[in-house]
C-alpha positions as CSV (number, residue, x, y, z in Angstrom):
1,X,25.1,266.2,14.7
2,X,22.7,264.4,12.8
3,X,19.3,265.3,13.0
4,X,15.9,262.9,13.5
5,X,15.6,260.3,10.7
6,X,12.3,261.5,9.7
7,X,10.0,259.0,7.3
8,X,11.0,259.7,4.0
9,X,14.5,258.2,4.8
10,X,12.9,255.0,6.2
11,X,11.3,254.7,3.1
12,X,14.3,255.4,1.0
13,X,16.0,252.5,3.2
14,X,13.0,250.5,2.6
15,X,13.0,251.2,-0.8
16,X,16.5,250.2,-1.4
17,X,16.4,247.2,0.3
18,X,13.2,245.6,-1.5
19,X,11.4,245.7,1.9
20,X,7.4,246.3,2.0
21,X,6.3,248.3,4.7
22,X,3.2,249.5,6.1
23,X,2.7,253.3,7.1
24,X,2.4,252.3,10.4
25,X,5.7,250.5,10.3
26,X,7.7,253.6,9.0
27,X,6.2,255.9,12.0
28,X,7.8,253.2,14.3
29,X,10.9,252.6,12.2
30,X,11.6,256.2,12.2
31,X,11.3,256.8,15.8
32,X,13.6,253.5,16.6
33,X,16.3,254.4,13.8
34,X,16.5,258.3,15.9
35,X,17.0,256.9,19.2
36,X,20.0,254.4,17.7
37,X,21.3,257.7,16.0
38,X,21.0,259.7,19.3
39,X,23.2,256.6,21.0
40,X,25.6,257.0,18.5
41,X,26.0,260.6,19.3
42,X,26.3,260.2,23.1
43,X,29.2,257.7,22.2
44,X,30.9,260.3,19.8
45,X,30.9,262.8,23.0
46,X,33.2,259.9,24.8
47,X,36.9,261.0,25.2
48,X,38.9,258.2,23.4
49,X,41.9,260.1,23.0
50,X,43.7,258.0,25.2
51,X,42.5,254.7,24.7
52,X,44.7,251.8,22.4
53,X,42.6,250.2,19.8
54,X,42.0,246.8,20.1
55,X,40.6,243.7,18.4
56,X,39.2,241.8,21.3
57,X,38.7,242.4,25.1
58,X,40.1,239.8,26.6
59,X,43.5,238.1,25.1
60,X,42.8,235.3,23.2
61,X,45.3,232.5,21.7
62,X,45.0,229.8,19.0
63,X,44.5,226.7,20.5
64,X,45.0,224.6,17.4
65,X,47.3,222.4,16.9
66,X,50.2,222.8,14.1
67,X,50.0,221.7,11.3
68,X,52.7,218.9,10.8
69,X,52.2,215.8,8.0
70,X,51.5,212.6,10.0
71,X,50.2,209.5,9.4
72,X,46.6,209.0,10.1
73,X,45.5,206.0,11.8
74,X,41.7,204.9,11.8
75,X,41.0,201.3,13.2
76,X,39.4,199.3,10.9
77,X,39.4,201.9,7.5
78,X,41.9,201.0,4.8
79,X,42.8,202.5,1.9
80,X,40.9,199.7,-0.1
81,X,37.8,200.2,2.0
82,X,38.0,204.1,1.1
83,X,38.4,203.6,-2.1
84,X,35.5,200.4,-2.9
85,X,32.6,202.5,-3.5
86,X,34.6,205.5,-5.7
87,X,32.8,205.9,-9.4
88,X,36.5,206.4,-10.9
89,X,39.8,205.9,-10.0
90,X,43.1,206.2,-11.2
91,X,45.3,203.9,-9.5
92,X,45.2,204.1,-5.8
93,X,43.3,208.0,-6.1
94,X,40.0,209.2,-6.3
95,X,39.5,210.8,-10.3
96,X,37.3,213.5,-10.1
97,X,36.4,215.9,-13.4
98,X,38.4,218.6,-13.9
99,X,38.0,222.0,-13.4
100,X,40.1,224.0,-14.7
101,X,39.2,223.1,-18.3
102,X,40.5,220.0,-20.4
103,X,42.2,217.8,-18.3
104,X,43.2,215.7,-21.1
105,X,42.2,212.0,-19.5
């Protein structure tokens, strides 16, 4: 059983995470961070044996749709029209700089 977390572990904490805190704020850190701790051990007295883990509590299903290739219809947006304003293209397809090195064009 963990005991209290007493100031100089607040400060330690604080410490490691770059945070500035006033004395006043560690008193009151300290006493907050040993009531969570004391929760946490009233939950460790809590026979689980029998319980099944589980990822969420109540069952849940995908409700997206699968993915098949279709065609894609938008009234009044052409090819051309996606394409007017590009900065480069190579034939009918956006040419964007490469990434994984020299491309070669």
């Amino acid at each position: 059983m963990a005991g209290p977390i007493d100031e100089s572990a607040v400060r330690r904490a604080a410490k490691l995470a770059r945070l500035s805190l006033s004395n006043a704020d560690v008193s009151k850190f300290a006493q907050q961070l040993s009531t969570v701790i004391s929760y946490f051990e009233q939950l460790r007295q809590v026979d689980t044996a029998g319980a099944e883990p589980l990822n969420h509590p109540i069952e849940i299903a995908n409700v997206t749709r699968p993915d098949e290739p279709r065609a894609v219809h938008c009234d009044g947006f052409t090819i051309d029209a996606a394409l007017a304003n590009a900065p480069d293209l190579h034939g009918r397809y956006f040419r964007v700089p490469g990434v994984f090195g020299d491309s070669g064009s």
